[in-house]
C-alpha positions as CSV (number, residue, x, y, z in Angstrom):
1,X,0.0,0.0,0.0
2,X,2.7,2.4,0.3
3,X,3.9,1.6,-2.9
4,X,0.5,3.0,-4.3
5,X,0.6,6.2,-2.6
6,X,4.3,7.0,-3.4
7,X,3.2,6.7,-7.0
8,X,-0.3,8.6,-6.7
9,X,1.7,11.3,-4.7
10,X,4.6,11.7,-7.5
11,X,1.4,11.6,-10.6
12,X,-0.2,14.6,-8.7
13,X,2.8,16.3,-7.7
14,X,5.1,16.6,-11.0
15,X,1.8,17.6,-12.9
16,X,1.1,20.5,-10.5
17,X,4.8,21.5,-11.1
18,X,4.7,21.5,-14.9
19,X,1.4,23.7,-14.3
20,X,2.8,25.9,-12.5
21,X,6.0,26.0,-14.7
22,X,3.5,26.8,-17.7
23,X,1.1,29.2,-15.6
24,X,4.2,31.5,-14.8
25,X,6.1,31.3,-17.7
26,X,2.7,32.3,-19.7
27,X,2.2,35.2,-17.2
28,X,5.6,36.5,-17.8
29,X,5.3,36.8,-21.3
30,X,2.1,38.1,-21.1
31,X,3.3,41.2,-18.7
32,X,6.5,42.0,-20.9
33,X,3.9,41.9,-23.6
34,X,1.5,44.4,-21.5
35,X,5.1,46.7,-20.5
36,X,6.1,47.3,-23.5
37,X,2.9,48.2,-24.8
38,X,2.9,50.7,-22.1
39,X,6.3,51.9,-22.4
40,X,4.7,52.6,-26.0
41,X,1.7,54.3,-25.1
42,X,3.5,56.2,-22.4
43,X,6.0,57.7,-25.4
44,X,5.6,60.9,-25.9
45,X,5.3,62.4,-29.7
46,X,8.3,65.1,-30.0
47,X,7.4,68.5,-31.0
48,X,9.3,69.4,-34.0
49,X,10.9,73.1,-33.4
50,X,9.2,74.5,-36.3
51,X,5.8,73.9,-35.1
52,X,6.0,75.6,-31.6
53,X,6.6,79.3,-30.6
54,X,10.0,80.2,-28.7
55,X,9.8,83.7,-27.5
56,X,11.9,83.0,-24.7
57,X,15.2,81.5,-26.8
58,X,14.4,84.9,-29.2
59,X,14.3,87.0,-26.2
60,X,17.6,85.8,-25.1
61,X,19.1,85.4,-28.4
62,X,18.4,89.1,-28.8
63,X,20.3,89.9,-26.2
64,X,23.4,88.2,-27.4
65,X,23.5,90.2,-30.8
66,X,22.9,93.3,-28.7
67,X,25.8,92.9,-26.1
68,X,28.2,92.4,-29.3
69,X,27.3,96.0,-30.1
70,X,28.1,97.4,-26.7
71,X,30.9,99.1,-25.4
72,X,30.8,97.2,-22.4
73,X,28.7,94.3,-23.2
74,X,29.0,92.8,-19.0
75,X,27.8,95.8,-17.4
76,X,24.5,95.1,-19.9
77,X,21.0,95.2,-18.0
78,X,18.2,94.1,-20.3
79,X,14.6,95.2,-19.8
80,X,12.2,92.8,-18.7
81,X,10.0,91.0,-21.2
82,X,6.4,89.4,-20.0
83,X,3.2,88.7,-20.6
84,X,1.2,90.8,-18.2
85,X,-0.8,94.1,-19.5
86,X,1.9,96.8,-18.0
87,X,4.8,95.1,-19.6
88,X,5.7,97.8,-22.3
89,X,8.6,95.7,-23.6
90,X,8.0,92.6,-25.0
91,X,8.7,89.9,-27.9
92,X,6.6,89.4,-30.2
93,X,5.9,86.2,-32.9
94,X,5.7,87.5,-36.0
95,X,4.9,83.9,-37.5
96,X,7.2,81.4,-40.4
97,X,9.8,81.3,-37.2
98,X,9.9,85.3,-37.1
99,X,10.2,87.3,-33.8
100,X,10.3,91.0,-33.3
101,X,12.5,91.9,-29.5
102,X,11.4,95.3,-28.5
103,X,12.9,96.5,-25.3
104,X,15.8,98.3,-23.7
105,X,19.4,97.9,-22.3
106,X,21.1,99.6,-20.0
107,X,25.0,99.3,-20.1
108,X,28.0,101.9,-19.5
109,X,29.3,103.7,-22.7
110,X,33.0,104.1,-22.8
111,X,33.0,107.1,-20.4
112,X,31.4,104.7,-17.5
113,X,28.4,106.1,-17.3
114,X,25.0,104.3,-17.4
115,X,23.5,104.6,-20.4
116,X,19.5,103.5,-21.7
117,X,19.4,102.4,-25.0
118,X,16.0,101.1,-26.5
119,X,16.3,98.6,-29.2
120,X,14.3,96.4,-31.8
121,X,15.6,93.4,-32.9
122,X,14.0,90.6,-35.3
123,X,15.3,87.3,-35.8
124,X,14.4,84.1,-37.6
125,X,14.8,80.8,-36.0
126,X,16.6,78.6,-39.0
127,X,17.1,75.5,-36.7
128,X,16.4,73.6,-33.3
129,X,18.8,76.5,-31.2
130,X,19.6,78.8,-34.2
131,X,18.7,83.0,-34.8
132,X,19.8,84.4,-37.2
133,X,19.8,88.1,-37.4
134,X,17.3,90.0,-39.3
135,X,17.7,93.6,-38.0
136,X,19.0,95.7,-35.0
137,X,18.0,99.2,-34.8
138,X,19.0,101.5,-31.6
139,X,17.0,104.2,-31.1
């Protein structure tokens, strides 16, 4: 009799194994399957540079053509640009990539004194981190 139930032990017990052998590899592939689909879903689509607006990057890009005109191009304070209603001085999308800077600087000339200098500036954006130059008038 022991004999029998060595045998009906081992026919119960190396099934269940292989089942759950099967049961776990099955459920591995099936959550790598379910990861990477989320890792895809969860991707998100790049914006291409040419189809947003960057004010900012013209704003500052502005700046560094206008300090290469200065006398003393470190002493340079530029004037704010923002969004609110009592901002005077501000940048402006002019659309195809084009921005207008309008605002002011305020540097030392090469006496030392402070000096205010308004300014318009208008760049194109050619590429991902690119201005070029348009026009710089001081006025």
């Amino acid at each position: 009799m022991e004999k029998r139930q060595v045998v009906a032990v081992t026919g119960i017990v190396v099934p269940l194994i292989l089942g759950v052998l099967c049961l776990s590899l099955l459920a591995g592939l099936i959550s790598g399957c379910t990861s990477s689909g989320l890792a895809q879903a969860t991707v998100k689509k790049e914006i291409r540079w040419q189809d947003k607006e960057d004010s900012l990057s013209a704003y500052v890009e502005a700046q560094y053509y206008v300090e290469d005109q200065l006398k003393s191009p470190s002493t340079a304070k530029f004037g704010a640009c923002g969004t609110t209603s009592t901002t005077k001085y501000c940048t402006k999308y002019l659309g195809d990539q084009r921005y207008r800077v309008a605002t002011y600087v305020d540097a030392q000339n090469g006496f030392g004194a402070m000096i205010r200098t308004h300014f318009i500036c208008v760049l194109e954006q050619t590429a991902k981190d690119y201005f070029e130059l348009e026009s710089l008038d001081f006025y």
